[in-house]
DSSP file (Angstrom, degrees, kcal/mol; ACC not computed):
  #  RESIDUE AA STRUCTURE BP1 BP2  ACC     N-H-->O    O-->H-N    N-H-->O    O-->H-N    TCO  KAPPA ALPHA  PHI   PSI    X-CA   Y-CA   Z-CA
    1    1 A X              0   0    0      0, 0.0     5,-0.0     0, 0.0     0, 0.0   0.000 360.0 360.0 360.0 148.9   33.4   19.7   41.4
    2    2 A X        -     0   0    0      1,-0.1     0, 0.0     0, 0.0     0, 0.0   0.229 360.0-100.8 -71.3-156.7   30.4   17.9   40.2
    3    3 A X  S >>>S+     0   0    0      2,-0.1     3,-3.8     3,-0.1     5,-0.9   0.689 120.0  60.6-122.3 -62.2   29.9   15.5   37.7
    4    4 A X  G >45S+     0   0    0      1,-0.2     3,-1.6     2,-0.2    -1,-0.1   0.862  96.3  61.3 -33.2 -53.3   28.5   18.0   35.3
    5    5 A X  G 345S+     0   0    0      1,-0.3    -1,-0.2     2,-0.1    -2,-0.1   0.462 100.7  59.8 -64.6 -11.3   31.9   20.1   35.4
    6    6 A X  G <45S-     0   0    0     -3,-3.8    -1,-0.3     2,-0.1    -2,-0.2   0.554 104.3-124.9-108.7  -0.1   33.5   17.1   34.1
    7    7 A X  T <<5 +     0   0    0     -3,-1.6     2,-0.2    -4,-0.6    -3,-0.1   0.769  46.5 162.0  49.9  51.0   31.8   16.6   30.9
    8    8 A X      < +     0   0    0     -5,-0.9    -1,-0.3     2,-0.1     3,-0.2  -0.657  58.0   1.0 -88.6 148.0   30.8   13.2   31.5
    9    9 A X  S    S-     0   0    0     -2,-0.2     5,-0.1     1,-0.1     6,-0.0   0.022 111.5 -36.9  59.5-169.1   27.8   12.7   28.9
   10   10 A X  S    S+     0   0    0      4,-0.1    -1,-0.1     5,-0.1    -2,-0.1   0.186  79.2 150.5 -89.0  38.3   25.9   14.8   26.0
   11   11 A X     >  -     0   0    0     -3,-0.2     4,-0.6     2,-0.1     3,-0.5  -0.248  53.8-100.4 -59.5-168.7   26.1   18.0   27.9
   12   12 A X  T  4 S+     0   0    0      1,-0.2    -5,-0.1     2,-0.2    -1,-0.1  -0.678 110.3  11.0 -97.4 149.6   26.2   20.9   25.9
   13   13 A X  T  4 S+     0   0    0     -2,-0.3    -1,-0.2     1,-0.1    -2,-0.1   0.583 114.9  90.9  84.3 -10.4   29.3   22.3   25.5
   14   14 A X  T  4 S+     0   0    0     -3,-0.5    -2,-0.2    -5,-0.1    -1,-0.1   0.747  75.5  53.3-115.7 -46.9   30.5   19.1   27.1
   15   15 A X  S  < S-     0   0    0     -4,-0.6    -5,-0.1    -7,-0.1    -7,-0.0   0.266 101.7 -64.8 -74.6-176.9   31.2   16.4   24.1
   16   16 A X        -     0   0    0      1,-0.1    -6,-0.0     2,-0.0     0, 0.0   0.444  67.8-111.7 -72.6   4.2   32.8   15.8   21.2
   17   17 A X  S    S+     0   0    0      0, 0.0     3,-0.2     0, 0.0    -1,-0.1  -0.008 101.2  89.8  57.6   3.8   30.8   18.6   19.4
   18   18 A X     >  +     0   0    0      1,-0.2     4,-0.7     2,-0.1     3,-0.5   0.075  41.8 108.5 -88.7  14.8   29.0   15.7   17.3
   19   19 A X  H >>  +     0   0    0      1,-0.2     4,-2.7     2,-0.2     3,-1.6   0.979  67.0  71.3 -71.6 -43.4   26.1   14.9   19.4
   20   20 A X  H 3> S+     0   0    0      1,-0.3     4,-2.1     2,-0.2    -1,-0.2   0.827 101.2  47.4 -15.9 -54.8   23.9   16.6   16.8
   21   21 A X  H 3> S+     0   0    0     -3,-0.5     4,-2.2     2,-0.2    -1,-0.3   0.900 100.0  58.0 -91.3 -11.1   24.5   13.7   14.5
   22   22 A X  H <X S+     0   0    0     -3,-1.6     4,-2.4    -4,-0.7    -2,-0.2   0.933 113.8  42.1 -59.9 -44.8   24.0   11.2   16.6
   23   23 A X  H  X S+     0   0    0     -4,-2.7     4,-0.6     1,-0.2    -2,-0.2   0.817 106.7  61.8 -69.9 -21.9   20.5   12.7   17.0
   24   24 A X  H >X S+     0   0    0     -4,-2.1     3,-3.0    -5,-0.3     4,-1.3   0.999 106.7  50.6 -60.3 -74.6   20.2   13.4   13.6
   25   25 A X  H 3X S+     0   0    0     -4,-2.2     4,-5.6     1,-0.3     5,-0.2   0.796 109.3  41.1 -30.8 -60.1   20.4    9.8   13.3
   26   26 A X  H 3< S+     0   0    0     -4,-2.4     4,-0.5     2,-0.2    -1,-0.3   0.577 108.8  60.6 -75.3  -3.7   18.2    8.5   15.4
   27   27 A X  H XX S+     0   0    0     -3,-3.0     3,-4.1    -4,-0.6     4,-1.2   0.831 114.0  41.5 -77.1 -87.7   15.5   11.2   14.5
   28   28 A X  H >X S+     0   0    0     -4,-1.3     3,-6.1     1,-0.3     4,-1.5   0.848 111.3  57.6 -43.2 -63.5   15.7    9.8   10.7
   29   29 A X  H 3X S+     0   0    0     -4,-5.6     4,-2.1     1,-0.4    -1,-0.3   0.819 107.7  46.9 -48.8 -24.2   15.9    6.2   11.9
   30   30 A X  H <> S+     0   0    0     -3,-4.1     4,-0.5    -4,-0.5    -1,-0.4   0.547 106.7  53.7 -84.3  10.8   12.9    6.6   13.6
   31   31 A X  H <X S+     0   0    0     -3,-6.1     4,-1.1    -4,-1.2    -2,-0.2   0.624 106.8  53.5-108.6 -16.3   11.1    8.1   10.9
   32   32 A X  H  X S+     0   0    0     -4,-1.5     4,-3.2    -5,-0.4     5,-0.3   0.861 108.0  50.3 -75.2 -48.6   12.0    5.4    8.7
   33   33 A X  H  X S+     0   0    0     -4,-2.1     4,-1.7    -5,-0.3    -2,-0.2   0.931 107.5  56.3 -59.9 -28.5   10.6    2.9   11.2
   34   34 A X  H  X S+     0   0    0     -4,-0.5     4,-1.2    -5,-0.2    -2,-0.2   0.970 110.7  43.6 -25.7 -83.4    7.5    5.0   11.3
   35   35 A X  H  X S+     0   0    0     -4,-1.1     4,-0.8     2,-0.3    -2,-0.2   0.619 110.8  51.7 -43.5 -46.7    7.2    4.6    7.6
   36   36 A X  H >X S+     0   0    0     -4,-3.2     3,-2.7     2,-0.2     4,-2.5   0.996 111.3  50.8 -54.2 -72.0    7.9    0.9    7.3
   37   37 A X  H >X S+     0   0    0     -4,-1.7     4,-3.2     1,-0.3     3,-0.7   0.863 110.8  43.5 -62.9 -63.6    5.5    0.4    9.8
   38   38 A X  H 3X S+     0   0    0     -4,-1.2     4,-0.6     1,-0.2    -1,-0.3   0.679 114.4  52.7 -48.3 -24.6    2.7    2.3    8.2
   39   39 A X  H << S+     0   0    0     -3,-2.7    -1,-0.2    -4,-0.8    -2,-0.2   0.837 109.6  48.5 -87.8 -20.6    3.5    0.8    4.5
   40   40 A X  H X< S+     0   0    0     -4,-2.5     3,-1.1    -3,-0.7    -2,-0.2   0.911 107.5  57.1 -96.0 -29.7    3.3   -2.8    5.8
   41   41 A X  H 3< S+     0   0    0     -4,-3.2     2,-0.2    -5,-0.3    -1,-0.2   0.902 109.8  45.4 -67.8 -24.8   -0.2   -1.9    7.7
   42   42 A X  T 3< S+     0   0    0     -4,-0.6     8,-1.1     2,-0.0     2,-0.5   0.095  93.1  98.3 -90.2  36.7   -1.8   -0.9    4.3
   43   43 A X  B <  S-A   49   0A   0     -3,-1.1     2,-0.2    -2,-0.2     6,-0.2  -0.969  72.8-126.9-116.6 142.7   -0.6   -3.7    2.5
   44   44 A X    >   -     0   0    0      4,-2.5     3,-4.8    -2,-0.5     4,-0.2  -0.733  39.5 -87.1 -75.6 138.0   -3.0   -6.8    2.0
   45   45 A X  T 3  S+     0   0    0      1,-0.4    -1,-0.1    -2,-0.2    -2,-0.0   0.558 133.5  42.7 -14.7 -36.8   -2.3  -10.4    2.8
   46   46 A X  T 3  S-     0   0    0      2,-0.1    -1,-0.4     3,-0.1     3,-0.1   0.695 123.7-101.7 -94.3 -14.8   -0.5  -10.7   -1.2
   47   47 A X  S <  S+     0   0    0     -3,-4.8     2,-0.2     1,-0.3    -2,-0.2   0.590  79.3 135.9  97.0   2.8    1.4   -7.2   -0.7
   48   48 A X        -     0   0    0     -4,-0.2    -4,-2.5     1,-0.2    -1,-0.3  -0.453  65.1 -96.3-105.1-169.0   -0.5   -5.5   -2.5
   49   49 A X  B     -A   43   0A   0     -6,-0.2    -6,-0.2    -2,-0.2    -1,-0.2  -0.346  33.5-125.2 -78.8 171.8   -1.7   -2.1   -1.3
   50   50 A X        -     0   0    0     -8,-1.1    -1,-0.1     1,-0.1     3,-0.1  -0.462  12.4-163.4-100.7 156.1   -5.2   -2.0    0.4
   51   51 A X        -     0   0    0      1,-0.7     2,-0.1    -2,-0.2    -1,-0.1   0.202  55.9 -96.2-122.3   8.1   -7.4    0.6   -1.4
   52   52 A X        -     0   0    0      1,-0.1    -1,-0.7     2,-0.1     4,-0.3  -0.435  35.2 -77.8  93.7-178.3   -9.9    0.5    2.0
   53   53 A X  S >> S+     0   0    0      1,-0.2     3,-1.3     2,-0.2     4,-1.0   0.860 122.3  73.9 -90.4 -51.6  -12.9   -1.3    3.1
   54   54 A X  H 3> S+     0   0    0      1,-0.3     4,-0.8     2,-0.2    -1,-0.2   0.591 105.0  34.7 -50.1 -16.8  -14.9    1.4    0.8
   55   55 A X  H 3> S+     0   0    0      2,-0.2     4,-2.2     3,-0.1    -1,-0.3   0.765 117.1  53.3-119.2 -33.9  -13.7   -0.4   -2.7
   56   56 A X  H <> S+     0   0    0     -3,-1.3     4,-0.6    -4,-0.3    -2,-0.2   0.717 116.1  43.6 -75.2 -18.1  -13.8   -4.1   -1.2
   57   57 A X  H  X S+     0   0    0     -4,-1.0     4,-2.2     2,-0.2    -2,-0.2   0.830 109.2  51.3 -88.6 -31.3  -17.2   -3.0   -0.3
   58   58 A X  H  X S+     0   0    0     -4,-0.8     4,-4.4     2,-0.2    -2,-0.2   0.967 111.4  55.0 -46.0 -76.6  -18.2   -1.3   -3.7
   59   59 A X  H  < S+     0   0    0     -4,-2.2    -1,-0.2     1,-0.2    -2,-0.2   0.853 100.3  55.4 -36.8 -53.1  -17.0   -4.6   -5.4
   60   60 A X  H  < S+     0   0    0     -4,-0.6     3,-0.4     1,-0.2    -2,-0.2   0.899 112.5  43.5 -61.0 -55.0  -19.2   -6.8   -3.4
   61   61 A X  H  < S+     0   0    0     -4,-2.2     2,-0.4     1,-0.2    -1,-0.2   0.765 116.9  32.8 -96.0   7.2  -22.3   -4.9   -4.5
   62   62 A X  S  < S-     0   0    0     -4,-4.4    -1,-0.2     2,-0.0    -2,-0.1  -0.208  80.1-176.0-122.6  67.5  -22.3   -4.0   -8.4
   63   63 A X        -     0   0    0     -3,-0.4     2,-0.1    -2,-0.4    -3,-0.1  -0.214  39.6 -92.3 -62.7 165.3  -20.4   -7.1   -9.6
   64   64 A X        -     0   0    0      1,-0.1     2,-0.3    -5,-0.1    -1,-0.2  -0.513  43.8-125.5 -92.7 137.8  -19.7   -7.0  -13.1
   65   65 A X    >>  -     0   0    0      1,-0.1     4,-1.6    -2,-0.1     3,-1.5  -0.625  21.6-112.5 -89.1 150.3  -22.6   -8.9  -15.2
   66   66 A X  H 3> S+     0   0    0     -2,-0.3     4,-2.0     1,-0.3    -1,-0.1   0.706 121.3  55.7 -53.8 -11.9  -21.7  -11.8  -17.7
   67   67 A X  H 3> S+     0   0    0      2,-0.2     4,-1.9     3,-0.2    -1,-0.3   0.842 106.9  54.3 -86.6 -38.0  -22.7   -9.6  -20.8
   68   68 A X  H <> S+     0   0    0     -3,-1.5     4,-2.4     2,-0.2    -2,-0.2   0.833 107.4  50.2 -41.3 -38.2  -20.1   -7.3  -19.2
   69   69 A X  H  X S+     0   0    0     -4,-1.6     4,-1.1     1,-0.2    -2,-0.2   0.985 112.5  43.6 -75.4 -57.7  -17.6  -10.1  -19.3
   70   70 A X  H  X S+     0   0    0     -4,-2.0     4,-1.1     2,-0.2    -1,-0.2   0.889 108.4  52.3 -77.2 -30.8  -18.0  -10.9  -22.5
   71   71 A X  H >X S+     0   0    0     -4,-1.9     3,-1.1     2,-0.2     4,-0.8   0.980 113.9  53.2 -28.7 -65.5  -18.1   -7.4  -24.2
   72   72 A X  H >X S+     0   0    0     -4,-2.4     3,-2.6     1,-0.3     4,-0.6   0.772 107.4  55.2 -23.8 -87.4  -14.9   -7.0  -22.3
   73   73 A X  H 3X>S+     0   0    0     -4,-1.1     5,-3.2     1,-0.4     4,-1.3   0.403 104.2  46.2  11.5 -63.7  -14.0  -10.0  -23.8
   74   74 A X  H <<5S+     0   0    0     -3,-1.1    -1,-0.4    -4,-1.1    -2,-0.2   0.362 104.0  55.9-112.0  31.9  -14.3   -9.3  -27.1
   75   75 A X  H <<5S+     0   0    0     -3,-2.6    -2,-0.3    -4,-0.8    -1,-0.2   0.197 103.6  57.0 -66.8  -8.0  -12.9   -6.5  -27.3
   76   76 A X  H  <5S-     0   0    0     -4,-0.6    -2,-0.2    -5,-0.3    -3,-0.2   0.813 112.0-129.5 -62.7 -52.7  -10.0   -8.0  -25.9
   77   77 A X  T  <5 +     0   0    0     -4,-1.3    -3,-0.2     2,-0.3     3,-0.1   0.732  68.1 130.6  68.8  68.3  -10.4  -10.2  -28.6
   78   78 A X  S   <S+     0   0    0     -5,-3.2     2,-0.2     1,-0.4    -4,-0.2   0.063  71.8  22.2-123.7  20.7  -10.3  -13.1  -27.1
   79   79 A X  S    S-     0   0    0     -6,-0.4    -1,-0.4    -5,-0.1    -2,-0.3  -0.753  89.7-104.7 175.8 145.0  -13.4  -14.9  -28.6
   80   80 A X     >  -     0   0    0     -2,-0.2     4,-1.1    -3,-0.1     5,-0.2   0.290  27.5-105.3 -50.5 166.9  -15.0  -13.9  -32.0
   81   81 A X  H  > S+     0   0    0      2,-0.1     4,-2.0     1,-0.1    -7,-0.1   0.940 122.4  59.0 -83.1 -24.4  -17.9  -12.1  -32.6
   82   82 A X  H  > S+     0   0    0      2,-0.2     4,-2.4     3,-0.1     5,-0.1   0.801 106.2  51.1 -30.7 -59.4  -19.7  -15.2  -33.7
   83   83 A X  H  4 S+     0   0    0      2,-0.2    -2,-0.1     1,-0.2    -1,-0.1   0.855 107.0  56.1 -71.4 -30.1  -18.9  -16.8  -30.0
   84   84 A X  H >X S+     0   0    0     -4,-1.1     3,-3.9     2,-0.1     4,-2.5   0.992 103.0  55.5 -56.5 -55.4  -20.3  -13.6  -28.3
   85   85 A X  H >X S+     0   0    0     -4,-2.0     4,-2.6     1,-0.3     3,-0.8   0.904 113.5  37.6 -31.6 -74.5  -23.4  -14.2  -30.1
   86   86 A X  H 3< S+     0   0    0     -4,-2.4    -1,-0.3     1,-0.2     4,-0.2   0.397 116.2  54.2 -54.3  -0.7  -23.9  -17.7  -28.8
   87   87 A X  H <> S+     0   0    0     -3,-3.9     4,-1.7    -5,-0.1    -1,-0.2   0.878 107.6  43.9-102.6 -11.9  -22.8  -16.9  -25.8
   88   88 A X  H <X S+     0   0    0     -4,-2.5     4,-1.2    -3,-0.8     3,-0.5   0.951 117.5  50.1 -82.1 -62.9  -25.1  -13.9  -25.0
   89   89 A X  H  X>S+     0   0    0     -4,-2.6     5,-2.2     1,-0.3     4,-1.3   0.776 103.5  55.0 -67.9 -19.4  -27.9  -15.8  -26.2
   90   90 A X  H >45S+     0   0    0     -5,-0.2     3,-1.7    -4,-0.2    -1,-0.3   0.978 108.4  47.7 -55.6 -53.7  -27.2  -18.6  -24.4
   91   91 A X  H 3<5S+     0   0    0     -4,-1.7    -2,-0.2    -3,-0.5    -1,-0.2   0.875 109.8  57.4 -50.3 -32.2  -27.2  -16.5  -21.2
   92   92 A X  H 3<5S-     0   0    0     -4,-1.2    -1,-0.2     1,-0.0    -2,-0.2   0.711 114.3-118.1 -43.1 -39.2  -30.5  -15.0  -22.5
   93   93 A X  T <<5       0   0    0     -3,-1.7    -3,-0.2    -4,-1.3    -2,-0.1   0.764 360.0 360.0  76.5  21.9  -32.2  -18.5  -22.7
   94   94 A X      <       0   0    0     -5,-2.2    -4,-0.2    -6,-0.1    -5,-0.1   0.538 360.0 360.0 -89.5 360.0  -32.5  -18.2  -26.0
């Protein structure tokens, strides 16, 4: 008789009738390594997630203007309205 006949290995038919989870396993464990691998290439140097080149690029031309910053700003409320005044005009040259 052959080798086959002797149910040496994962034949079918052949085994403990569990090989199925053993493949099970190793299906899901690779799909987790998959996933891991794909979360840690879209992450950025700090960890946080990339949003693409397209928004790092966005940023770089329409930067926010200092009268932006400071509306922002005080509406934050984090300087008066008084300090906007002087600060605006200051940018102004006035």
């Amino acid at each position: 008789m052959g080798v086959w006949a002797h149910g040496y290995g994962m034949g079918y038919g052949y085994g403990t009738g569990l090989e199925w989870l053993w493949m099970l396993f190793l299906v899901v464990g690779l799909a987790a390594l998959v996933y891991v691998a794909v979360r840690l290439a879209t992450r950025d140097k700090d960890g946080k997630r990339s949003e693409g080149a397209g928004a790092a690029d966005a940023a770089a031309v329409a930067p926010t203007s200092a009268r932006q910053i400071l509306e922002d700003r005080l509406a934050r409320g984090e300087i008066d309205p008084e300090e906007f005044r002087e600060r605006v005009n200051a940018l102004e040259g006035a």
